[in-house]
C-alpha positions in Angstrom: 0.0 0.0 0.0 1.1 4.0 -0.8 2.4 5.6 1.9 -0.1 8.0 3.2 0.8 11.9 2.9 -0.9 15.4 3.5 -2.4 17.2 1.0 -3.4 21.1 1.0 -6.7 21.8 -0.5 -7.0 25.5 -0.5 -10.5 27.3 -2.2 -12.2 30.6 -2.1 -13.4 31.6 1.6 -16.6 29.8 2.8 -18.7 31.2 5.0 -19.7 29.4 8.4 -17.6 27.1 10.4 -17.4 24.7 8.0 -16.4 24.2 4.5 -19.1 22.9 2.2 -18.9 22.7 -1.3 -19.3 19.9 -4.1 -15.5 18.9 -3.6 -15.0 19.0 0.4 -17.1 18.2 3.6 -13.8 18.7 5.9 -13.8 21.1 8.5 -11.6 24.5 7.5 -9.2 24.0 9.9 -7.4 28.0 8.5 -10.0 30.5 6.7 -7.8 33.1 5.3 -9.8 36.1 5.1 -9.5 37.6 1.8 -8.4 34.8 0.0 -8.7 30.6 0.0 -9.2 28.6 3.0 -6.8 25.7 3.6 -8.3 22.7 4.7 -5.5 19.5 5.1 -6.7 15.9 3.8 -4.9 12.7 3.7 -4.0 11.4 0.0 -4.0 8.6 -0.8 -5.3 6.8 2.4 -3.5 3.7 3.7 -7.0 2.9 5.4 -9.6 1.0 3.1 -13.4 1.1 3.0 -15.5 -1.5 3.5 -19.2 -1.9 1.7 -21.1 -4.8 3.1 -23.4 -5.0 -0.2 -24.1 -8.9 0.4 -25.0 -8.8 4.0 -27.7 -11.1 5.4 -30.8 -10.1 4.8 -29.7 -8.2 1.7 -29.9 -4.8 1.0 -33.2 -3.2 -0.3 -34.6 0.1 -0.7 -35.4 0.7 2.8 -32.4 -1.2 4.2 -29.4 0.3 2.1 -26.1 -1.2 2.6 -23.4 -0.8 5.4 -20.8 1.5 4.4 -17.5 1.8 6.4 -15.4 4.7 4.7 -12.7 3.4 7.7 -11.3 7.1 7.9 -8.5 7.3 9.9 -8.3 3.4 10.6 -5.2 3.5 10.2 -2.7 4.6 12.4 -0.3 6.3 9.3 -3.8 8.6 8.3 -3.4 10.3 11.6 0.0 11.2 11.3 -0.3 12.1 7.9 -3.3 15.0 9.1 -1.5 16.2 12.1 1.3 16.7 9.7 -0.6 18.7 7.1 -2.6 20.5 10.1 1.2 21.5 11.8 2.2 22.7 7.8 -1.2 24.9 7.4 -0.3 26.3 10.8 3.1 26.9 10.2 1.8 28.7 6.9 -1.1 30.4 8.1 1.0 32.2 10.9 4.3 32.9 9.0 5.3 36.6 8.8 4.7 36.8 5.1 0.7 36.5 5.9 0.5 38.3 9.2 -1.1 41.0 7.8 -3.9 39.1 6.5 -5.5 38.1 9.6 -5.9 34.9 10.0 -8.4 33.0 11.6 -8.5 29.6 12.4 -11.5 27.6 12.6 -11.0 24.6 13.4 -9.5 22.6 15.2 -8.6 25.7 17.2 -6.1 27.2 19.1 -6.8 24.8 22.0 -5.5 22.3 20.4 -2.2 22.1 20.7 -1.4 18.1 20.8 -1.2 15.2 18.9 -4.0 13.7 20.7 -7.0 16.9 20.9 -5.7 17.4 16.8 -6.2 13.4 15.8 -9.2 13.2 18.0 -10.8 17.1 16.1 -9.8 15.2 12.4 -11.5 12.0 13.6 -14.5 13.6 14.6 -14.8 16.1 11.9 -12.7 15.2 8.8 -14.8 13.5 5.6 -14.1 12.9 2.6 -13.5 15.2 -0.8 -15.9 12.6 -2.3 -13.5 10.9 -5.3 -14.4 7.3 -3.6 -13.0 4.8 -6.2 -12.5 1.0 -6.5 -15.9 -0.3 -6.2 -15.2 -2.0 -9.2 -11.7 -2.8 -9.1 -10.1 -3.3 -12.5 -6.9 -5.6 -12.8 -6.2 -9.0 -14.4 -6.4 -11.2 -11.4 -9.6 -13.3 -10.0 -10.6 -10.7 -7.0 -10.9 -7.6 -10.3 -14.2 -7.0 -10.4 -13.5 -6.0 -14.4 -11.4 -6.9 -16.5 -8.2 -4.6 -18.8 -11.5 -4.0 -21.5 -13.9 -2.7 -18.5 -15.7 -5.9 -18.8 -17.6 -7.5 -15.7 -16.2 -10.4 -14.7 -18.7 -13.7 -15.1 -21.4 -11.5 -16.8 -21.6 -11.0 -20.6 -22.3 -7.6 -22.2 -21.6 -5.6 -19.0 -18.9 -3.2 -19.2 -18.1 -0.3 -16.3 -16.3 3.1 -17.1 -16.5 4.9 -14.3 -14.3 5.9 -11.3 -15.4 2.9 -9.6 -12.9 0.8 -11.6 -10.1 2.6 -10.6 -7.9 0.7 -8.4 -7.3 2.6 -5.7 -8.1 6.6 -4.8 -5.2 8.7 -6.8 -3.8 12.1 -5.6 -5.1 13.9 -8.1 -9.3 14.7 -9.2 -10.8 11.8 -10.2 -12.4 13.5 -13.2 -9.4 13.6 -15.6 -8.8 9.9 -15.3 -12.8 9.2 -15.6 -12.7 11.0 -18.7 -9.5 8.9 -19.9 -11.6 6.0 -18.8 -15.0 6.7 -20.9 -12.8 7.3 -23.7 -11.7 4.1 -23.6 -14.6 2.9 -23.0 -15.9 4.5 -26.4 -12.7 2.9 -28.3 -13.5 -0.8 -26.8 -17.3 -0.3 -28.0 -16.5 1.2 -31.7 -14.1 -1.9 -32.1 -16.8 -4.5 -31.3 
């Protein structure tokens, strides 16, 4: 598995104590005022999600599935947030910005260890919503589809969507879904 590692995503200034937007549901940890607010994530995640689509009974439309997105399950996720959270600090409250007044939001100026830091991220931390791997592609038995985006075991069934990428990249999704319908379009125009 990737070593996990902090990331920075930085956006225009939400209002409120937390950032909401179609790419983040994080907690702003530093809201600079006149400019983006930075907001630390871990990417790519050592810890892996768990969907428990073939539980007993089965799910239905008013029992969905069990979904365990396992943040911060592992041990290496933690470090890799305080680390990012130390960085925007370090950042945030250099000289070059002083005159910008910055505020931070979260997990505030309380928190000044490991432990209140990990235990703010765990309660408040989500996703940026690029989940992948649903639908694992590879050439082994446990793929779900196959090199051609076929489903394994089922004929005429092909997926080209991020949920055939392997494992979460450290980048958008949406570049390498659009790589992926394209070939999609390629294998179908050949058949």
């Amino acid at each position: 598995m990737a070593r996990s590692s902090a990331c920075c995503a930085a956006g225009p200034s939400w209002t409120g104590r937390t950032c909401r937007s179609s790419s983040s549901t994080s907690p702003c940890p530093i809201r600079l005022p006149r400019w983006p607010t930075a907001s630390p994530s871990v990417s790519p995640p050592c810890g892996r999600s768990a969907a428990a689509a073939c539980a007993s009974p089965p799910p239905t439309r008013t029992r969905p599935p069990v979904l365990d997105p396992n943040y911060f399950g592992e041990e290496e996720d933690v470090r890799a947030v305080l680390s990012g959270i130390a960085t925007a600090r370090r950042i945030a409250w250099s000289s070059a910005l002083a005159e910008w007044g910055i505020e931070e939001v979260g997990p505030g100026l309380d928190a000044v260890d490991d432990q209140s830091i990990g235990d703010y991220a765990k309660k408040h931390f989500g996703s940026y919503c690029h989940p992948v791997g649903t639908c694992a592609m590879g050439e082994d038995e446990v793929s779900v589809v196959d090199s051609e985006l076929r489903v394994r075991g089922l004929d005429g069934l092909r997926v080209a969507d991020a949920s055939v990428i392997p494992s979460i990249p450290s980048n958008n999704t949406n570049a390498t879904v659009y790589a992926i319908a394209e070939r999609a379009a390629d294998l179908l125009r050949r058949r």
